[in-house]
ROMARKE-10134 format. One record per residue (C-alpha): residue number from 1; x, y, z. Coordinates in steps of 0.001 Angstrom, whole numbers, plus 500000, padded with zeros to 6 digits. Each point is the difference from the previous one (the first is absolute). Layout:
// residues N
<NUM,<X,Y,Z>>,
...
END
This chain:
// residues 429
<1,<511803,513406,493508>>,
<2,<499544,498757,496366>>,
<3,<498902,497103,498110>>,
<4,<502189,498674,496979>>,
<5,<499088,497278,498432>>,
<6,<502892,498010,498024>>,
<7,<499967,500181,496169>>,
<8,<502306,498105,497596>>,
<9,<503478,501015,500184>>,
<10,<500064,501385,503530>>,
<11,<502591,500031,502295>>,
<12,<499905,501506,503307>>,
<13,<503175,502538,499708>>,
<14,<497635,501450,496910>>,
<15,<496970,500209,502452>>,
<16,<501926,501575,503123>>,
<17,<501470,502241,497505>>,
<18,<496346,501313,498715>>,
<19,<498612,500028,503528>>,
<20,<502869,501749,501789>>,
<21,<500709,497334,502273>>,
<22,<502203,496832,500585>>,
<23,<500482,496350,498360>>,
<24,<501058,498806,503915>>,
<25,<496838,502075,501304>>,
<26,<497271,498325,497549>>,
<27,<501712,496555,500596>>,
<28,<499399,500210,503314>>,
<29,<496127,501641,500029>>,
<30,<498942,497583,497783>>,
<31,<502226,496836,501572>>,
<32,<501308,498811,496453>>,
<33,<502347,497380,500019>>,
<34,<501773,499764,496931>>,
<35,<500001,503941,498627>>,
<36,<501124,498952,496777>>,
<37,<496790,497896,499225>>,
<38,<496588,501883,499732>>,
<39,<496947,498727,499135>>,
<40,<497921,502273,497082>>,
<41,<497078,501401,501266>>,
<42,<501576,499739,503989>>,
<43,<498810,502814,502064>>,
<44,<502402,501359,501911>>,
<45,<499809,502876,502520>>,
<46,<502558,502613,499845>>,
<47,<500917,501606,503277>>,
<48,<499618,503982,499286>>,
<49,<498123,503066,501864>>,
<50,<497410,500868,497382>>,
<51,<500037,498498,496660>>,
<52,<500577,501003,496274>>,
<53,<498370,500031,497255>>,
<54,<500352,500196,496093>>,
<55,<498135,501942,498017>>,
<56,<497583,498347,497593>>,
<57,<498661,501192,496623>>,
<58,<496735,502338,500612>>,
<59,<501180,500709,503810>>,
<60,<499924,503411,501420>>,
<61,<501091,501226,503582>>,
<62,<496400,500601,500791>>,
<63,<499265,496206,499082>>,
<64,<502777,498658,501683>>,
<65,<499495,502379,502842>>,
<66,<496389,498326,499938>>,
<67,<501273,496751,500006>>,
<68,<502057,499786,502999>>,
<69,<498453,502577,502192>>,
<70,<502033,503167,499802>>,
<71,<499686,503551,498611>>,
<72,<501598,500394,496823>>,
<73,<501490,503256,500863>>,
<74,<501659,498585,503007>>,
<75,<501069,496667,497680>>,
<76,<501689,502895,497605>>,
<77,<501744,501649,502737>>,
<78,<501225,496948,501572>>,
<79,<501496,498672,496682>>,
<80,<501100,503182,498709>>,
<81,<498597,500563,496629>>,
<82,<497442,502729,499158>>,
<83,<496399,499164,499578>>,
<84,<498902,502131,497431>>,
<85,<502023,497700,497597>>,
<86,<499351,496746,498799>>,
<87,<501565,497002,501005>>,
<88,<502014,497490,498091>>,
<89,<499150,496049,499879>>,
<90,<502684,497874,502287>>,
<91,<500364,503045,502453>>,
<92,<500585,498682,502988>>,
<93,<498143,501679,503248>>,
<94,<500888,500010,503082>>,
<95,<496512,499415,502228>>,
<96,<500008,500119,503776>>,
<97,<498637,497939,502389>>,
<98,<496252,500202,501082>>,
<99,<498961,500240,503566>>,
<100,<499459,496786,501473>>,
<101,<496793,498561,500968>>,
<102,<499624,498781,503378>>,
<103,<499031,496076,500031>>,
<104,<500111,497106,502226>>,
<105,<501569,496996,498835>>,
<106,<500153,496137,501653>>,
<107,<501661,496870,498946>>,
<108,<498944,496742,501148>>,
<109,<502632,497736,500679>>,
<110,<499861,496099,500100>>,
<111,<502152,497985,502229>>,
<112,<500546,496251,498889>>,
<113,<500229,497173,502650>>,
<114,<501203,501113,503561>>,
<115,<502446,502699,498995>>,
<116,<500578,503093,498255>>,
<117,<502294,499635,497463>>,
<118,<503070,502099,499444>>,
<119,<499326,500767,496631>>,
<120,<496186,501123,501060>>,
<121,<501261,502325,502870>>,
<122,<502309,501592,497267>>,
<123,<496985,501142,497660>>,
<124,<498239,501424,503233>>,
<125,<502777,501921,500647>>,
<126,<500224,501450,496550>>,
<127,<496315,500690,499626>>,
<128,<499987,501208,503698>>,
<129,<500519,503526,499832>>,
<130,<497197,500223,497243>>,
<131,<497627,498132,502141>>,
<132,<497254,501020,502291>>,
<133,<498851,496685,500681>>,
<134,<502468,496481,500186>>,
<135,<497015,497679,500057>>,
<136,<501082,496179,501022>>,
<137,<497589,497594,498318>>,
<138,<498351,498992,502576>>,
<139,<498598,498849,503022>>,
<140,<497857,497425,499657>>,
<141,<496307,499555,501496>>,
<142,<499118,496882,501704>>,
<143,<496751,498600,500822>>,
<144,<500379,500771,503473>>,
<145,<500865,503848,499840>>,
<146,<503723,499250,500453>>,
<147,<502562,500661,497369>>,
<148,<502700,498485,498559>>,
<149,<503320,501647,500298>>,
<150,<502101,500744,497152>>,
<151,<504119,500603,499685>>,
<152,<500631,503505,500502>>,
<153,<504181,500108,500819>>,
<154,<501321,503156,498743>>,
<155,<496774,501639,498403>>,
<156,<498687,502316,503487>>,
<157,<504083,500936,500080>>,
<158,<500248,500916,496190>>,
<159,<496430,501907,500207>>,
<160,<501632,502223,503048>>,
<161,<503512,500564,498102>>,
<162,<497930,500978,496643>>,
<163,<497110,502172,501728>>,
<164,<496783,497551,499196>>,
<165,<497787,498743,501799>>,
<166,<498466,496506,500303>>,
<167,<496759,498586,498118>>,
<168,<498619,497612,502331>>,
<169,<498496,497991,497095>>,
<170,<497085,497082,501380>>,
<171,<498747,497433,497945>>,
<172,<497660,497371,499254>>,
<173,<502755,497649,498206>>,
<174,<499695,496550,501323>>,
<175,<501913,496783,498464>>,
<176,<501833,502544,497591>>,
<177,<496389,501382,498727>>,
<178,<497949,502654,501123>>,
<179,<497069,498185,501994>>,
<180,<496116,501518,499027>>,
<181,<499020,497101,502662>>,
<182,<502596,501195,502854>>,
<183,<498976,503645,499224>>,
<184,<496180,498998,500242>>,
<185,<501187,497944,503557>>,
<186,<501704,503219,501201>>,
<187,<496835,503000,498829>>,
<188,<497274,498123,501913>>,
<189,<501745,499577,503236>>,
<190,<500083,503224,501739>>,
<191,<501843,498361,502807>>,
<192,<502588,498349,497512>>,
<193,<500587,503721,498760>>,
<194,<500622,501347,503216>>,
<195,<502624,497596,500880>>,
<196,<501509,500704,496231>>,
<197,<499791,503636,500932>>,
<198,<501628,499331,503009>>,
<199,<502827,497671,498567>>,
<200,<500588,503284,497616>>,
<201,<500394,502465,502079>>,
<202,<502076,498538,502442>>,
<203,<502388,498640,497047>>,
<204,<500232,504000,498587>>,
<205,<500860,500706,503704>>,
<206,<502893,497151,499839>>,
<207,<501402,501380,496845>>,
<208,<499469,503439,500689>>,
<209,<500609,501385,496583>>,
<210,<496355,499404,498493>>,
<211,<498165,502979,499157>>,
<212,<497535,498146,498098>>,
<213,<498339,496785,499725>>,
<214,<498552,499122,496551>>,
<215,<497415,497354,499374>>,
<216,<500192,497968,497114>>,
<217,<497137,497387,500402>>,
<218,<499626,498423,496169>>,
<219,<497086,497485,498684>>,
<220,<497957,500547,502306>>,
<221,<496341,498545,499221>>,
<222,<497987,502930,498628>>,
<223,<496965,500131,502413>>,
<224,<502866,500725,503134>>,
<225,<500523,503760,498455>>,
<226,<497886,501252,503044>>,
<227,<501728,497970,502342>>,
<228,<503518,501272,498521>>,
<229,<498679,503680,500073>>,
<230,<498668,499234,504131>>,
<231,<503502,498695,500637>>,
<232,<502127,502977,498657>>,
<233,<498135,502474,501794>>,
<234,<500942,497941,503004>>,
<235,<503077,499755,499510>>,
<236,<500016,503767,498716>>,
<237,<499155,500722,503487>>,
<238,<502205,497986,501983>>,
<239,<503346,500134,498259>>,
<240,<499436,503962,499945>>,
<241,<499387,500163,503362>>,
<242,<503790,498302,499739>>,
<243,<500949,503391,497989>>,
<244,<500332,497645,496889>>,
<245,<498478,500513,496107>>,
<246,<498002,497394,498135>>,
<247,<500024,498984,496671>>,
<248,<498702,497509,497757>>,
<249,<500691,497890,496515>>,
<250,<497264,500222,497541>>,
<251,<499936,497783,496900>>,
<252,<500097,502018,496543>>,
<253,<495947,500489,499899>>,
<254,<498590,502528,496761>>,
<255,<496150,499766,501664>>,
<256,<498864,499957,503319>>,
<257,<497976,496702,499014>>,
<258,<502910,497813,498361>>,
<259,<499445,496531,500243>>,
<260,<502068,497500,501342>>,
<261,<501842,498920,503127>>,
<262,<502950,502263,499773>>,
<263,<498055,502838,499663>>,
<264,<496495,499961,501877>>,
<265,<500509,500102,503339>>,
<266,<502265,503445,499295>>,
<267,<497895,502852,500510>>,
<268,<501962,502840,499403>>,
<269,<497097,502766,500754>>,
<270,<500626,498257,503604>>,
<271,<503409,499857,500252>>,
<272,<500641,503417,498852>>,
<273,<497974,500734,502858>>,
<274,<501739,498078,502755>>,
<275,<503760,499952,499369>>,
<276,<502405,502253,499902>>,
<277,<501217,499223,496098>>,
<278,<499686,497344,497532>>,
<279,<502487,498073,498327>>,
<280,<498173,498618,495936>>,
<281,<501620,497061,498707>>,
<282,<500145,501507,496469>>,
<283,<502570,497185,498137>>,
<284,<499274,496071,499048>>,
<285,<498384,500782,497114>>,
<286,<502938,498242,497962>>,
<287,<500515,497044,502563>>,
<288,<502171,496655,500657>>,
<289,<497115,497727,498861>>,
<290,<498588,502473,497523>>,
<291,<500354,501047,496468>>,
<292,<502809,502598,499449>>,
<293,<499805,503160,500397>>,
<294,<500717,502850,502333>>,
<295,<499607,499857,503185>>,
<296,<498624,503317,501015>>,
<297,<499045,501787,496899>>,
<298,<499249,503232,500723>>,
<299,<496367,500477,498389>>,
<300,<498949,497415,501643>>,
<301,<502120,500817,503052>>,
<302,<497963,503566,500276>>,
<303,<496558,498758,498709>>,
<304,<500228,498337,504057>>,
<305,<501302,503327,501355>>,
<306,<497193,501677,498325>>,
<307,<497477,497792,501776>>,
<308,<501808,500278,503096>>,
<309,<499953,504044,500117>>,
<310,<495796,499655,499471>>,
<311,<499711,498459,503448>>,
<312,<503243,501459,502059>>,
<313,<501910,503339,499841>>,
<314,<503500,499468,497863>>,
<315,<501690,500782,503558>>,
<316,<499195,496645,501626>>,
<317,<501401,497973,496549>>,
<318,<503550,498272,499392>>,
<319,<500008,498942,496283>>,
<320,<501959,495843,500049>>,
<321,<502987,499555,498154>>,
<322,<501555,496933,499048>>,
<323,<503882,500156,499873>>,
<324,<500308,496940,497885>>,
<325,<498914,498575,496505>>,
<326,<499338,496577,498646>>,
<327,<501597,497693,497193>>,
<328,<497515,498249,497960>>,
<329,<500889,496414,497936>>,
<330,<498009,500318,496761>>,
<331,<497916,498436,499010>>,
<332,<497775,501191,503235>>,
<333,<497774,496736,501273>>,
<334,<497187,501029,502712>>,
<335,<501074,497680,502656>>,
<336,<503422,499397,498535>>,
<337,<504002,501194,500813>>,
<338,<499632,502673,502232>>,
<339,<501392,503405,499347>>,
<340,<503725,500537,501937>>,
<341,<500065,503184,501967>>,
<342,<502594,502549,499448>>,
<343,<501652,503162,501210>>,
<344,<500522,502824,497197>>,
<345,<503859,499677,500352>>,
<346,<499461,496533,499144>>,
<347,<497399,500449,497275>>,
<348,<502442,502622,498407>>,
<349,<503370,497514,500688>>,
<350,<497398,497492,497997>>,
<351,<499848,501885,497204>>,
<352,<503526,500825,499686>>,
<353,<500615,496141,500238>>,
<354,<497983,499150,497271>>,
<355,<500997,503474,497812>>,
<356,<496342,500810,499686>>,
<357,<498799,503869,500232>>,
<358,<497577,500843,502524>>,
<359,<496820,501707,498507>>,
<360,<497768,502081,501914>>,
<361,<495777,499923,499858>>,
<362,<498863,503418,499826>>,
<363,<496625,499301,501548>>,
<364,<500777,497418,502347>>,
<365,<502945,503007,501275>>,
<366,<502078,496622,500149>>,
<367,<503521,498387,498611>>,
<368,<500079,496485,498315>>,
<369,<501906,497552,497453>>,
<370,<500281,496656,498537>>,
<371,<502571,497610,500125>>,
<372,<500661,496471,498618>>,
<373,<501997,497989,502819>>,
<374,<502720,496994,499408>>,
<375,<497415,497393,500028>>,
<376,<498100,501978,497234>>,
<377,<496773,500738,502137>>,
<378,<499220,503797,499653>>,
<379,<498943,502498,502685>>,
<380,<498500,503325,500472>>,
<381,<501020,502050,503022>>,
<382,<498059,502701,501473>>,
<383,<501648,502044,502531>>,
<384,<500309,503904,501990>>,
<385,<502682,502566,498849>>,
<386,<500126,503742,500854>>,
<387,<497857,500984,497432>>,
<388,<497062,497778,501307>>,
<389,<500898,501095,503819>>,
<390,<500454,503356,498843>>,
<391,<496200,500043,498278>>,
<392,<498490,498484,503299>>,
<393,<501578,502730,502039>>,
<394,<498615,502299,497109>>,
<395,<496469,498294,500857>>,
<396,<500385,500621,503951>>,
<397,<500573,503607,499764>>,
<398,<497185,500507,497371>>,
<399,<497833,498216,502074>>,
<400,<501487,501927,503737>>,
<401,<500108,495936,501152>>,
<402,<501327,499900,503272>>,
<403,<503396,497964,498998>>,
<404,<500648,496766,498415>>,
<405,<500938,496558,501457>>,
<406,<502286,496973,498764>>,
<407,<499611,496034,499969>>,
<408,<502655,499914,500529>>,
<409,<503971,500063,501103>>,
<410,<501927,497617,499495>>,
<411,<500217,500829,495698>>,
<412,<502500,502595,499306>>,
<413,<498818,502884,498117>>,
<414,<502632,502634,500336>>,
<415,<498059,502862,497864>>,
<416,<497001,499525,502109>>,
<417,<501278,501447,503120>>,
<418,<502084,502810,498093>>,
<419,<496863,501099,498270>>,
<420,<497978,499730,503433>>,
<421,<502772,502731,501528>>,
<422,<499484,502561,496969>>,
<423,<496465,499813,499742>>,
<424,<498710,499736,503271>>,
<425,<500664,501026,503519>>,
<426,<499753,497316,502364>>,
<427,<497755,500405,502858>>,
<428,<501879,498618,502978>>,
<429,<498327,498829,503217>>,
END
């Protein structure tokens, strides 16, 4: 599999030609509707075994060997050129494919009103068979243990025709918001929790496809972190009795002591102890009501990881990944227009709109560009592309993270899922 990213003058009969494969097969891995119209500075994924490469001024086979893994005497033989000589710049190499990492991967995936839409049940199915985890957002505490059911038409059938299994994803969202005063109601009632527990379990029964059930209680009041801790280890207990896993969302802490009420009653020393994995909600930093910028950067992204791997073993952690980006109307106003959500086929169909090239931040590890709309108001876009996917995978296997999870379907990101397949092997369960 290879990365190309479009410069000026491109066309794709010119890039199939250089990468040995097909204008029809790169239209349809990359899902570009008009093939004729490219966008500069578009990644694009091109469907190969292996990859190439061109050689640069000051390379060597040992360096390049170096670079992606592989002995240079074996990158000689396979490209048929002796290695005693030198080689010449724009040489192109023929590199093979690494051995794949094993990883888990979930999506979460958010049903709207009191069905699952067609369109929804479509991206599932795509993203299925690179899924470990389909994880419906969510079942709903309420006050009295119970839970509020959500639409789930067509997800339990698509997660047996693509080989996933089912997140069992429980919340604390009440009204629309996540609820620090319902989760408070629910931690000191042991009774209330045992009737939740119970509601749970026999719901996984009903189903029958959950193999785990994921906790993602949010703004919760910061002296309840003992009481959160007490109730995952009983419901550790309980639910695998049931033979199912437990995991847990953790907001994007870089000390055990951060203030605030995202982030204090998160203990991750605990809940590296008590569940089965982890799932970090490493994106927002570039936000609807923020300032622009991206939304999972990737220092800050692995400063979070970092922490993480002080107080749990990199087995129990699934890195979050947003599948989406944000438009921005400049000038930004705290408090003002908020940011429109986007998908990166529509972020790069923006930018072909509006003829504007899209640039990409080396340090962030993320694409962007400006554009001046018909009304005059200008915007900055920050968005994902395979480059930016391809460095957090980069990250995971660094790191030996247990896998990676996505908020979530629904935004198509064709590259995403063919860059999942050649760098990692899905654990199925």
């Amino acid at each position: 599999m290879q990365i190309h990213v479009i410069q000026q003058g491109d066309t794709l009969w010119q890039i199939a030609q250089a990468y040995n494969s097909t204008v029809q097969n790169i239209i349809e891995a990359n899902q570009i509707p008009e093939p004729d119209q490219l966008a500069v500075g578009q990644a694009i994924v091109i469907p190969i075994i292996g990859s190439f490469y061109w050689v640069q001024p000051g390379d060597s086979l040992w360096s390049i060997g170096q670079r992606f893994g592989i002995d240079y005497l074996r990158l000689a033989q396979i490209n048929q050129i002796d290695p005693t000589n030198g080689l010449w710049i724009g040489l192109r190499l023929y590199i093979p494919p690494q051995p794949k990492t094993p990883a888990e991967t979930n999506a979460y995936i958010e049903p709207r009103g009191t069905t699952v839409s067609p369109e929804l049940l479509a991206d599932a199915r795509q993203a299925g068979p690179f899924l470990t985890y389909l994880a419906p957002f969510s079942y709903e505490v309420r006050r009295d243990g119970t839970l509020k059911a959500q639409p789930l038409q067509g997800i339990p059938e698509i997660a047996a025709e693509t080989g996933a299994s089912l997140m069992m994803v429980v919340t604390n969202l009440e009204g629309g918001e996540f609820s620090g005063e319902l989760g408070k109601e629910i931690l000191q009632s042991t009774a209330v929790q045992e009737l939740l527990l119970d509601n749970i379990i026999a719901e996984a029964r009903r189903v029958g496809r959950f193999t785990d059930v994921h906790f993602d209680f949010e703004f919760l009041p910061g002296d309840q972190r003992v009481a959160y801790n007490n109730f995952l280890r009983r419901a550790a207990e309980r639910l695998r009795a049931e033979g199912l896993l437990i995991s847990s969302a953790l907001a994007p802490k870089t000390r055990r002591d951060q203030p605030g009420q995202w982030y204090e009653a998160h203990d991750y020393q605990a809940h590296g102890e008590i569940v089965d994995f982890v799932v970090l909600m490493t994106y927002e930093w570039g936000y609807s009501g923020g300032p622009p910028m991206a939304v999972s950067p990737i220092g800050p992204v692995e400063e979070v990881i970092q922490y993480a791997l002080t107080e749990m073993p990199a087995s129990k952690i699934m890195m979050g990944q947003n599948l989406y980006g944000y438009d921005w109307t400049l000038p930004f106003v705290p408090g003002g227009e908020y940011a429109r959500a986007l998908s990166p086929q529509q972020a790069i169909e923006l930018a072909k709109q509006y003829n504007v090239p899209i640039q990409y931040d080396i340090e962030a590890q993320a694409p962007h560009f400006d554009y001046v709309d018909e009304e005059g108001r200008s915007h900055k876009v920050w968005f994902e592309d395979a480059r930016s996917i391809q460095a957090k995978f980069d990250l995971i296997k660094r790191l030996g993270l247990r896998g990676i999870s996505y908020w979530k379907l629904g935004l198509p990101f064709p590259q995403n899922w063919l860059l999942i397949d050649a760098n990692f092997d899905v654990v199925k369960r």
